[in-house]
VEXLO-167393 format. One record per residue (C-alpha): residue in one letter; x, y, z; residue number from 1. Coordinates in nm, 3 decimals. Each point is the difference from the previous one (the first is absolute). Example, Ala and Ser with C-alpha at 12.3 -4.5 7.8 and 13.67 -1.06 7.14 Angstrom:
residues 2
{'A', {1.230, -0.450, 0.780}, 1}
{'S', {0.137, 0.344, -0.066}, 2}
***
This chain:
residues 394
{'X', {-0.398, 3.752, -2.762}, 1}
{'X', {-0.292, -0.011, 0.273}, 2}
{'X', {-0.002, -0.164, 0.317}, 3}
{'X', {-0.243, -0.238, -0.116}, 4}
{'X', {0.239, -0.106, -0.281}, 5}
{'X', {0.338, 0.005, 0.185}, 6}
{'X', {-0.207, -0.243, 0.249}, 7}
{'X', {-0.104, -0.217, -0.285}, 8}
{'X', {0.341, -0.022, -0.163}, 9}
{'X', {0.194, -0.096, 0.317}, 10}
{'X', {-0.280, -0.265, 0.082}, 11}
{'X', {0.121, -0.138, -0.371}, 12}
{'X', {0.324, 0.017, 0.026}, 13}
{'X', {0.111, -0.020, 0.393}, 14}
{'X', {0.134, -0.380, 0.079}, 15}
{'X', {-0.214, -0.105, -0.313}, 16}
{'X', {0.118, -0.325, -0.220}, 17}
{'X', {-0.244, -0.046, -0.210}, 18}
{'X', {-0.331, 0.123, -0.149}, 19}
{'X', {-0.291, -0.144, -0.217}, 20}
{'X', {-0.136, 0.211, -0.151}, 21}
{'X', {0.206, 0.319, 0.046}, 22}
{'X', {-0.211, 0.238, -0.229}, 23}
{'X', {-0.350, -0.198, 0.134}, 24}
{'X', {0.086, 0.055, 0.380}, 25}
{'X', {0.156, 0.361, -0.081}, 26}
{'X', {-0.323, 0.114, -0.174}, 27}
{'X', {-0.236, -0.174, 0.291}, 28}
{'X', {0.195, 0.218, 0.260}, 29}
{'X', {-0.042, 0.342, -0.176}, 30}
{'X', {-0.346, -0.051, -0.023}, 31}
{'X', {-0.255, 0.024, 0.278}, 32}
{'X', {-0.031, -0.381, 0.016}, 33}
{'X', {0.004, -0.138, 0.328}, 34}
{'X', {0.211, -0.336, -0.019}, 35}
{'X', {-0.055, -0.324, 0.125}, 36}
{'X', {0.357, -0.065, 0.165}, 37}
{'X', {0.090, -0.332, 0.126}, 38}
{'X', {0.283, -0.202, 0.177}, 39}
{'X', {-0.040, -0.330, 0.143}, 40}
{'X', {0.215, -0.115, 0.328}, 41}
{'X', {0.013, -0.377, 0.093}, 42}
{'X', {0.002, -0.007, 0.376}, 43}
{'X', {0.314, -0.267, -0.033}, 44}
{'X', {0.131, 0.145, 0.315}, 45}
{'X', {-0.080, 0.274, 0.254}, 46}
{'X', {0.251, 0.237, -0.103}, 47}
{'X', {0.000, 0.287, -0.277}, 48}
{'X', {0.354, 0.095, -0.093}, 49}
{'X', {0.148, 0.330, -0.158}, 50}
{'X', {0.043, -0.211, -0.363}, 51}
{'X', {-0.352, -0.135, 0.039}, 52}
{'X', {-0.140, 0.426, 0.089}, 53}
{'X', {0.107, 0.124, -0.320}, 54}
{'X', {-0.253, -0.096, -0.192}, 55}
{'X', {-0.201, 0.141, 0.331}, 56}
{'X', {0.166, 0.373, -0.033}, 57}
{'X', {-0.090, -0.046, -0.365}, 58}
{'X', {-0.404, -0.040, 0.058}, 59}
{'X', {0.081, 0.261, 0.218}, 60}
{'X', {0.040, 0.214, -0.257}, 61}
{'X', {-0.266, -0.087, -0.186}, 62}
{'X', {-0.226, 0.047, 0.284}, 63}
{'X', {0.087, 0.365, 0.086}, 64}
{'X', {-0.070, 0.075, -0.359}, 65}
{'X', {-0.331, -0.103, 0.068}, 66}
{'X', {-0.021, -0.376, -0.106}, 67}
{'X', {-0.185, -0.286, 0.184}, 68}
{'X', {0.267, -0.259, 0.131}, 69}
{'X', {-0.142, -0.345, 0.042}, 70}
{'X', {0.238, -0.233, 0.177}, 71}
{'X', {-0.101, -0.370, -0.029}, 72}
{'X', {0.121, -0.218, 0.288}, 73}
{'X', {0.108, -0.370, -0.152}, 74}
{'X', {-0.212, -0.178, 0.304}, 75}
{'X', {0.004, -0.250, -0.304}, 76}
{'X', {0.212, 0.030, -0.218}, 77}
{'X', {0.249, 0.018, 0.289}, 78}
{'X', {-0.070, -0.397, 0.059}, 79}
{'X', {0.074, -0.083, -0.386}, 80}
{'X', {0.331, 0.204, 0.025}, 81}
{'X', {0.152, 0.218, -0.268}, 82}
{'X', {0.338, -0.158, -0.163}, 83}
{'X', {0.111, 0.373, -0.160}, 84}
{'X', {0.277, 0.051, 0.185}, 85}
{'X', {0.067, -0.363, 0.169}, 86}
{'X', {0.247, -0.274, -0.153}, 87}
{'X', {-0.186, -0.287, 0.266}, 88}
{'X', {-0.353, -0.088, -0.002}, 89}
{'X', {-0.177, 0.124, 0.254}, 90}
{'X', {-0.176, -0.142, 0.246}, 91}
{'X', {-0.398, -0.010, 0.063}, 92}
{'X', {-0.095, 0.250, 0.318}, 93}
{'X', {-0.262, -0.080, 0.223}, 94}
{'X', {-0.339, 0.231, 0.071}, 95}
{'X', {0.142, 0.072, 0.340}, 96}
{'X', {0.345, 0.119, -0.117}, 97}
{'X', {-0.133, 0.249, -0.242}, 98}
{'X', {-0.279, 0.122, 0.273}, 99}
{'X', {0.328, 0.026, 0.254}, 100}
{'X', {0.219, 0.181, -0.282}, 101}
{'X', {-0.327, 0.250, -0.048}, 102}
{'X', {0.018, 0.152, 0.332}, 103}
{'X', {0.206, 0.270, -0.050}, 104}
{'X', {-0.002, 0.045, -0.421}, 105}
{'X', {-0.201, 0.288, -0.014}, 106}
{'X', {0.160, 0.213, 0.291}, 107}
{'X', {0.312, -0.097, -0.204}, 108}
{'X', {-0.163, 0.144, -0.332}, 109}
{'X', {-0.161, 0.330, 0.181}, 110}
{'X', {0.362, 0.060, 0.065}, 111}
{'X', {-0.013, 0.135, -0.327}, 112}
{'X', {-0.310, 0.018, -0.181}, 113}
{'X', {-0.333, 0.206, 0.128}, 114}
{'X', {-0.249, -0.368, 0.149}, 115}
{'X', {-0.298, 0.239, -0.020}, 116}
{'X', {0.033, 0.078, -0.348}, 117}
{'X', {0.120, -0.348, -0.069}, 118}
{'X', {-0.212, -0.305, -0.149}, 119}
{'X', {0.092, -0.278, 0.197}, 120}
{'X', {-0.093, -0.355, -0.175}, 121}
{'X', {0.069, -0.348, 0.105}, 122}
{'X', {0.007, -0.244, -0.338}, 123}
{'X', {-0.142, -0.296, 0.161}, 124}
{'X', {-0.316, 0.170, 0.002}, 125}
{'X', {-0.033, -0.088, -0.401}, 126}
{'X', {0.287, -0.225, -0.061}, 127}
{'X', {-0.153, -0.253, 0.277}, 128}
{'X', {-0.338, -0.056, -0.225}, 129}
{'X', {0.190, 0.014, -0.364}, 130}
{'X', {-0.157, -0.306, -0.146}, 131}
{'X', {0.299, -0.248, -0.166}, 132}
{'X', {-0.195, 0.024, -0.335}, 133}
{'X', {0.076, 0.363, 0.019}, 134}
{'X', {0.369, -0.019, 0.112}, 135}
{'X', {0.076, -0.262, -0.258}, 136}
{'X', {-0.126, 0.248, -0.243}, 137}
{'X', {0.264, 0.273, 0.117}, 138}
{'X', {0.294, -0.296, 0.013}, 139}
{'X', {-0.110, -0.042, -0.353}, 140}
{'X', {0.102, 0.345, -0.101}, 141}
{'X', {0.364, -0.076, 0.073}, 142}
{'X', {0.268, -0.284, -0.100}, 143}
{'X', {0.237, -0.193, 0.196}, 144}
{'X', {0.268, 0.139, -0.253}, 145}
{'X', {-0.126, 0.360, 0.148}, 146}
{'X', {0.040, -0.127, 0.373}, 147}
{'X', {0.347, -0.169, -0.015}, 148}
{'X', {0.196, 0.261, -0.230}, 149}
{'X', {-0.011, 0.211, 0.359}, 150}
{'X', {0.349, 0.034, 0.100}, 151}
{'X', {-0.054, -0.174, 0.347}, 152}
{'X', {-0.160, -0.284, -0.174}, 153}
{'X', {0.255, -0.028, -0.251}, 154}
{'X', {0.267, -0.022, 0.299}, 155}
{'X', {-0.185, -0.255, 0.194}, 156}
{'X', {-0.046, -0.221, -0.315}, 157}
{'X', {0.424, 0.024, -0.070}, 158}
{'X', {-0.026, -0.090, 0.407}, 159}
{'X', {-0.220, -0.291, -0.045}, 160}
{'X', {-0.209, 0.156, 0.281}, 161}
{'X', {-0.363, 0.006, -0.030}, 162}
{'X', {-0.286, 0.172, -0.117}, 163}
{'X', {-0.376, -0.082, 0.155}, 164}
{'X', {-0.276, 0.047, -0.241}, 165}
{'X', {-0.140, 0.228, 0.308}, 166}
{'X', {0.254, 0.284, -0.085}, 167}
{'X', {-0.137, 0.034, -0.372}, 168}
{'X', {-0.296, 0.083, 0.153}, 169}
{'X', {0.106, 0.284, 0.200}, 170}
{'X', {0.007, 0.264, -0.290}, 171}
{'X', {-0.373, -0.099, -0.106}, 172}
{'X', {-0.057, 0.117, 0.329}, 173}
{'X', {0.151, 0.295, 0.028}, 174}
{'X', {-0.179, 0.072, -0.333}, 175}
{'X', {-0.350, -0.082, 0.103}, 176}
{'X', {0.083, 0.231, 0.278}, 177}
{'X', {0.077, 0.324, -0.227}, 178}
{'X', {-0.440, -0.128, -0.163}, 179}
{'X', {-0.130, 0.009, 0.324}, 180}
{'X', {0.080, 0.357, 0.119}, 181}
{'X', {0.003, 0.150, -0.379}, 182}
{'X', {0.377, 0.096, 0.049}, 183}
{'X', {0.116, 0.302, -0.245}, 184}
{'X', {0.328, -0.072, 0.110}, 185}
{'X', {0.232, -0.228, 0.165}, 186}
{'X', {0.298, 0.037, 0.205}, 187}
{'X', {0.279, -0.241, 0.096}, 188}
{'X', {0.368, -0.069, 0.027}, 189}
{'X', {0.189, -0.086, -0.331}, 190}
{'X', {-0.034, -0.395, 0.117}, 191}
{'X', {-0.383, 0.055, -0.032}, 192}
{'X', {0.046, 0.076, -0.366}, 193}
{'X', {-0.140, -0.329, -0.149}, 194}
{'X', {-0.303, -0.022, 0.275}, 195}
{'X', {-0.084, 0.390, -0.094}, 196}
{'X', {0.009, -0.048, -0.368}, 197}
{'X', {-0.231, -0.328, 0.047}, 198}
{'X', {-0.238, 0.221, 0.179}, 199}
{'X', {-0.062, 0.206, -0.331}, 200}
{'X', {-0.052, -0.299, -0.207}, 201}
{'X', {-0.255, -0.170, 0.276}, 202}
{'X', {-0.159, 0.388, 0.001}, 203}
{'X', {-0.058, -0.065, -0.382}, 204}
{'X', {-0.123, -0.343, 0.046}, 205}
{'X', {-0.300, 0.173, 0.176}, 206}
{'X', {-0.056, 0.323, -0.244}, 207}
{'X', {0.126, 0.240, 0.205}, 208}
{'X', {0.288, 0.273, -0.069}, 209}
{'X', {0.302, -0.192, 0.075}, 210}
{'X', {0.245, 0.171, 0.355}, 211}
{'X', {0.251, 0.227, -0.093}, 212}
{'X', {0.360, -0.137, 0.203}, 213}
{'X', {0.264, 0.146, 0.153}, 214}
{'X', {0.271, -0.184, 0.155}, 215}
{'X', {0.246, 0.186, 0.304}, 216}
{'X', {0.322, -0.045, -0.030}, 217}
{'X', {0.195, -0.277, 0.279}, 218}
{'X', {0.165, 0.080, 0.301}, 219}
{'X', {0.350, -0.195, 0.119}, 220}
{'X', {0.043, -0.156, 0.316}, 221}
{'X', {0.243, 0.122, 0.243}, 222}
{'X', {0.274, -0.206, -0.048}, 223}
{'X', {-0.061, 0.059, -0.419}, 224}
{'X', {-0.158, -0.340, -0.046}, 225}
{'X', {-0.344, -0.015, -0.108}, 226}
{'X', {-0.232, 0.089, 0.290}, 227}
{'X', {-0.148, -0.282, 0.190}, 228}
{'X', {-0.148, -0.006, 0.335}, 229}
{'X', {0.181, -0.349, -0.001}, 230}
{'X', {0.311, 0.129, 0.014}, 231}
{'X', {-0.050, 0.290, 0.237}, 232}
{'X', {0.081, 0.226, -0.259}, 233}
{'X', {-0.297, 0.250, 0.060}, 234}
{'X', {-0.110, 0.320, 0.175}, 235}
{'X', {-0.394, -0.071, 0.100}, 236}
{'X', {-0.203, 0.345, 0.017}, 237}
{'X', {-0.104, -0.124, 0.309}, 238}
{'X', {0.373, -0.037, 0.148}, 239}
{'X', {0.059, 0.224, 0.303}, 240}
{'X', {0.222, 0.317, -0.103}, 241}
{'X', {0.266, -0.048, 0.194}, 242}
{'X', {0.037, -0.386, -0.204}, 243}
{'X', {-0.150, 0.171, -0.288}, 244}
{'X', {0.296, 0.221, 0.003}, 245}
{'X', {0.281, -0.262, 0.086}, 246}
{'X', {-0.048, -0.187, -0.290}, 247}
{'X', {0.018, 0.278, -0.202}, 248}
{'X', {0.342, 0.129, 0.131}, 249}
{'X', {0.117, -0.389, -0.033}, 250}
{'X', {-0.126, -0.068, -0.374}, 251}
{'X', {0.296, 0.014, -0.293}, 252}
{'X', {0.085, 0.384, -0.101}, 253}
{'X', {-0.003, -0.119, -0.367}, 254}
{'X', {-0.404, -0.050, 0.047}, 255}
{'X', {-0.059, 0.379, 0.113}, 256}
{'X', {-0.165, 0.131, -0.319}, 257}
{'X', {-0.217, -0.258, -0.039}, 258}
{'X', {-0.167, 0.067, 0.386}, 259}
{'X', {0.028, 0.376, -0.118}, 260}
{'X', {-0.183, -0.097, -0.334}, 261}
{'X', {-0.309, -0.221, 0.142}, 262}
{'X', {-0.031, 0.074, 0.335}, 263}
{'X', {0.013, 0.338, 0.073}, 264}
{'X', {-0.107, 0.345, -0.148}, 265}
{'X', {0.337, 0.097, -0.084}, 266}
{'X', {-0.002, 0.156, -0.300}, 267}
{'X', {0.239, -0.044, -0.366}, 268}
{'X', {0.229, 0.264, 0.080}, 269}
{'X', {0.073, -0.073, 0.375}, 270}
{'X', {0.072, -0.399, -0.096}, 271}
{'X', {0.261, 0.142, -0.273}, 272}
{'X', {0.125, 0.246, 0.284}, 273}
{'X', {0.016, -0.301, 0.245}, 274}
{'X', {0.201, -0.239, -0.267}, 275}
{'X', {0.275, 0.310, -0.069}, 276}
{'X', {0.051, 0.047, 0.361}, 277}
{'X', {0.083, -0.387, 0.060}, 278}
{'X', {0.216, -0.026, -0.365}, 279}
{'X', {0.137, 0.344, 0.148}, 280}
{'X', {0.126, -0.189, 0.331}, 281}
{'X', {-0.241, 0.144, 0.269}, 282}
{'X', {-0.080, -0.318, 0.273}, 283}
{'X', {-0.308, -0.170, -0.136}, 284}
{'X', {-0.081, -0.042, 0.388}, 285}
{'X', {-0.073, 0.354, -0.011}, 286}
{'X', {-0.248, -0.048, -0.329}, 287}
{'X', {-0.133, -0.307, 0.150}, 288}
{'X', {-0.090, 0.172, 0.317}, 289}
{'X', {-0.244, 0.247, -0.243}, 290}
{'X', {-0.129, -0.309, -0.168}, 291}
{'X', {-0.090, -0.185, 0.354}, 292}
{'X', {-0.164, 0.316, 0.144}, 293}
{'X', {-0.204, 0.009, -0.327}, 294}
{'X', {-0.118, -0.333, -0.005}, 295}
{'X', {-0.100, -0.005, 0.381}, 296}
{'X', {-0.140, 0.348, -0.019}, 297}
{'X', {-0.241, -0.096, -0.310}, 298}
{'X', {-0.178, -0.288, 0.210}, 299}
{'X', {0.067, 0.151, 0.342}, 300}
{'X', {0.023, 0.367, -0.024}, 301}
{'X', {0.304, 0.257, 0.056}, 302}
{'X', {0.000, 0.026, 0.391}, 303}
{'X', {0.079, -0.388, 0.012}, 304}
{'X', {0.252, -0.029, -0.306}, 305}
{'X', {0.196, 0.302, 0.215}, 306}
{'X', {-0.017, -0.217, 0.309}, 307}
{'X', {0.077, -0.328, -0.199}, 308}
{'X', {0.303, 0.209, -0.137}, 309}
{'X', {0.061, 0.118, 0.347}, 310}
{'X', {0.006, -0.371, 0.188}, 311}
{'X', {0.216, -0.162, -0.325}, 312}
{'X', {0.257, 0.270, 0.082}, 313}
{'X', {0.007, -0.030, 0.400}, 314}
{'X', {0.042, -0.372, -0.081}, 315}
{'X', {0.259, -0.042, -0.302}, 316}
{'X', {0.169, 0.293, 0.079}, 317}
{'X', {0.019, 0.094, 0.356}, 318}
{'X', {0.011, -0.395, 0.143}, 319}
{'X', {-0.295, 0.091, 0.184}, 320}
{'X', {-0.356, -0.169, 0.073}, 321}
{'X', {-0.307, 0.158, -0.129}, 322}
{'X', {-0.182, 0.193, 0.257}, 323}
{'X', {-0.342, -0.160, -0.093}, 324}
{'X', {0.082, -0.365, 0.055}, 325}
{'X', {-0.321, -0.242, -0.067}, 326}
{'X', {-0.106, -0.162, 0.318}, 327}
{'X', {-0.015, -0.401, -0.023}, 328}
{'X', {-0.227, -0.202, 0.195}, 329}
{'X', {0.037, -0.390, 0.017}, 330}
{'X', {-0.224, -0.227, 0.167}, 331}
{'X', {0.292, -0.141, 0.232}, 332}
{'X', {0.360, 0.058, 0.071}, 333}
{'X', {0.139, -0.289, -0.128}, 334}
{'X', {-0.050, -0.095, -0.387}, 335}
{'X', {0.156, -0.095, -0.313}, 336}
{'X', {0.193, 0.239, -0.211}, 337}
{'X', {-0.194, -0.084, -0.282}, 338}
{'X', {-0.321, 0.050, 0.207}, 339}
{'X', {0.123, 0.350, 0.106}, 340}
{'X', {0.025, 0.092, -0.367}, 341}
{'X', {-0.318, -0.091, -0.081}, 342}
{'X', {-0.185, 0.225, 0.314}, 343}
{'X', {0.260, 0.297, -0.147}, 344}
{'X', {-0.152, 0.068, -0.361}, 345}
{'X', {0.215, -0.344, -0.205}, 346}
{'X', {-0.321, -0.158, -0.143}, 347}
{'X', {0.141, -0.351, -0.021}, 348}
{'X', {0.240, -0.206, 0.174}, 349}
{'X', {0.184, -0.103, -0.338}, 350}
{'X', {0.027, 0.392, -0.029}, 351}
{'X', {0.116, -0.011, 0.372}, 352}
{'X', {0.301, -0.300, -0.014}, 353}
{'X', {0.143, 0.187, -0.334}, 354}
{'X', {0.014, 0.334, 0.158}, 355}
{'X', {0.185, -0.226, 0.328}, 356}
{'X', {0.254, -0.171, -0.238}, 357}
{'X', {0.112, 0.301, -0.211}, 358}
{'X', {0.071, 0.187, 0.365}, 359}
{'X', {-0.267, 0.232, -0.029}, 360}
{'X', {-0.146, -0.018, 0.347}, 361}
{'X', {0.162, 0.122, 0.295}, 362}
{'X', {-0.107, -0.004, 0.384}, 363}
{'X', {0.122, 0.312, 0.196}, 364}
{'X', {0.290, 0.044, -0.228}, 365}
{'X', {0.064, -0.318, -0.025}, 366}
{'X', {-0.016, -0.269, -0.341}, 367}
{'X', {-0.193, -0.262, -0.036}, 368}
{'X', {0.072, -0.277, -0.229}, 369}
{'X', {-0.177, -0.319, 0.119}, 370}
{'X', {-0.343, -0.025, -0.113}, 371}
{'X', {-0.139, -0.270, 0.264}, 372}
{'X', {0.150, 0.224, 0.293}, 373}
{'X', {-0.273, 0.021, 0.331}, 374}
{'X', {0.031, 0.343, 0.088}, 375}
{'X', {-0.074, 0.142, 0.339}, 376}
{'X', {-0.065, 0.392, 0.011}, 377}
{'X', {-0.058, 0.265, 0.256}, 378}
{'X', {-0.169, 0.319, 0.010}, 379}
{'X', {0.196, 0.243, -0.160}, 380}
{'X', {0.197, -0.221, -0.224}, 381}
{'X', {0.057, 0.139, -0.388}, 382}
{'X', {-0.071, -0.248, -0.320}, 383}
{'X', {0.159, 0.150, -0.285}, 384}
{'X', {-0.123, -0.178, -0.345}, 385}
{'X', {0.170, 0.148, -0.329}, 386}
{'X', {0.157, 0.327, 0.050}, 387}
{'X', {-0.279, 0.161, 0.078}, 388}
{'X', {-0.251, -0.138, 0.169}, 389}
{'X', {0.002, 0.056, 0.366}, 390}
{'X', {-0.192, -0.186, 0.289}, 391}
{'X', {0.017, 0.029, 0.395}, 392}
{'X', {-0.170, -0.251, 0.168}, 393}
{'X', {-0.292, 0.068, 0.193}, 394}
***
């Protein structure tokens, strides 16, 4: 088998779900054909996490076989909302929320993909002037019956919670999205399924070749629930490595092959190896601790997963404090806990009192449990948040 095939059959088949049409998309990539790739991220917050990148790795692949990547940012779609994935409605977001979320999305994405060889699109630019003729046109193309057999639908009907006409919309959407760039192909998560598929039919609607679609295959939160930024259950590609590789080392064992699946290069044989070892008895710390440095080194490079491996050990194992303590800099001495959170890197004060409560902030060695404590620090003082994350006041 060539290179060029072995490529092409591992883009297929690596952390794949599902593919329509196999044989179509199959035949399009053996041929000279440049595709039309496309994914579409909803700026819903400002953080990318490791489930959310594979679908990112994937257009990677695509792209270093020569394929043009267009990435559509949801500026609009983002303030309709998609229900895939959600069992609540949610809730409208402002202009400036999506504009602050923006900031840092495409750093985030050139984490992974090439920018310069990357079609960047914003879907406000034609979904902002789609006449309501026109979209009633596309709503006309599907049923209600089609919209509520979705299984999150179904379980908010049995709920009795509801459903806004708004999130039918969001599929139509998505859809009109895949006409406006010409997309050969779509990618998504398996929860994008029903908004992919709608895209072909919409595609049809206006005579052109309908999208090929691939779905990626879901990653598990670190505590084995469904991952949520909501419940904290996340590694962000933007996390520092150190924190990046904390929450590695603290996520279930049971959970390893999945991380070694989706989320790093590791390939068939080695996750087989890894499995025997644990079943076998060897400490899944130690197989952990090649999963973490893995992770951290594929969005931060080897010299800082080795010193991320380095600074877990001197703390867990030795007792000791990292070397390279961050340096924390309040506006005055005397504040509230919560407040002191907040300047470290906690982005909200809800985030803040939890983390108090469940003991998980200390003050020079010391526990803090009472979340409306006035604090008064000195120079030199440590703030320990978590179990890793290190401060000495400025």
């Amino acid at each position: 088998m060539t290179a060029q095939k072995e490529n092409i059959k591992h883009l297929l088949e690596r952390n794949v779900d599902t593919i329509i049409v196999k044989d179509h998309l199959e035949n399009a990539l053996n041929s000279k054909k440049k595709l039309r790739v496309k994914h579409g991220i909803d700026p819903t917050g400002d953080k990318i996490h490791i489930g959310r990148a594979i679908v990112l790795w994937k257009l990677k692949a695509f792209q270093d076989l020569g394929h043009k990547i267009v990435i559509i940012i949801g500026d609009y779609t983002a303030q309709i909302g998609d229900p895939s994935d959600k069992l609540e409605k949610r809730p409208f977001l402002t202009e400036k929320q999506i504009k602050e979320n923006l900031k840092n999305y495409l750093p985030q994405i050139g984490k992974v993909l090439d920018l310069k060889k990357t079609e960047v699109r914003y879907n406000s630019e034609w979904l902002s002037k789609l006449p309501f003729r026109e979209a009633s046109e596309l709503a006309d193309i599907f049923t209600f019956q089609q919209i509520l057999e979705r299984e999150n639908f179904q379980k908010r009907l049995k709920a009795q919670k509801p459903i806004s006409f708004r999130e039918g919309f969001y599929p139509l959407m998505q859809g009109y999205d895949s006409v406006a760039i010409k997309a050969d192909i779509e990618l998504g998560g398996t929860d994008q399924l029903f908004n992919l598929i709608a895209g072909r039919k919409i595609q049809e609607h206006y005579d052109q070749e309908p999208q090929d679609v691939m779905t990626t295959k879901m990653l598990i939160g670190t505590d084995g629930r469904k991952m949520s930024t909501s419940w904290g259950n996340v590694i962000n590609i933007t996390d520092a490595p150190g924190d990046m590789y904390g929450k590695v080392m603290a996520m279930h064992d049971e959970i390893m092959p999945n991380y070694f699946e989706l989320v790093t290069d590791a390939n068939e044989k080695e996750i087989t190896q890894y499995e025997k070892d644990m079943k076998g008895g060897r400490n899944p710390k130690e197989i952990k601790e090649i999963l973490a440095a893995k992770i951290v080194a594929r969005y931060h490079g080897k010299t800082a997963a080795q010193k991320a491996t380095d600074e877990f050990n001197t703390i867990f194992r030795k007792k000791e404090m990292p070397k390279d303590i961050k340096k924390l800099t309040l506006p005055r001495r005397t504040l509230p806990i919560v407040d002191v959170l907040t300047k470290a890197d906690i982005e909200s004060k809800s985030e803040a009192r939890r983390l108090i409560t469940q003991g998980g902030v200390k003050i020079n060695g010391e526990t803090k449990k009472d979340p409306h404590e006035i604090l008064t620090l000195k120079k030199g003082d440590t703030l320990q948040i978590g179990k890793r994350r290190f401060f000495k006041i400025g």
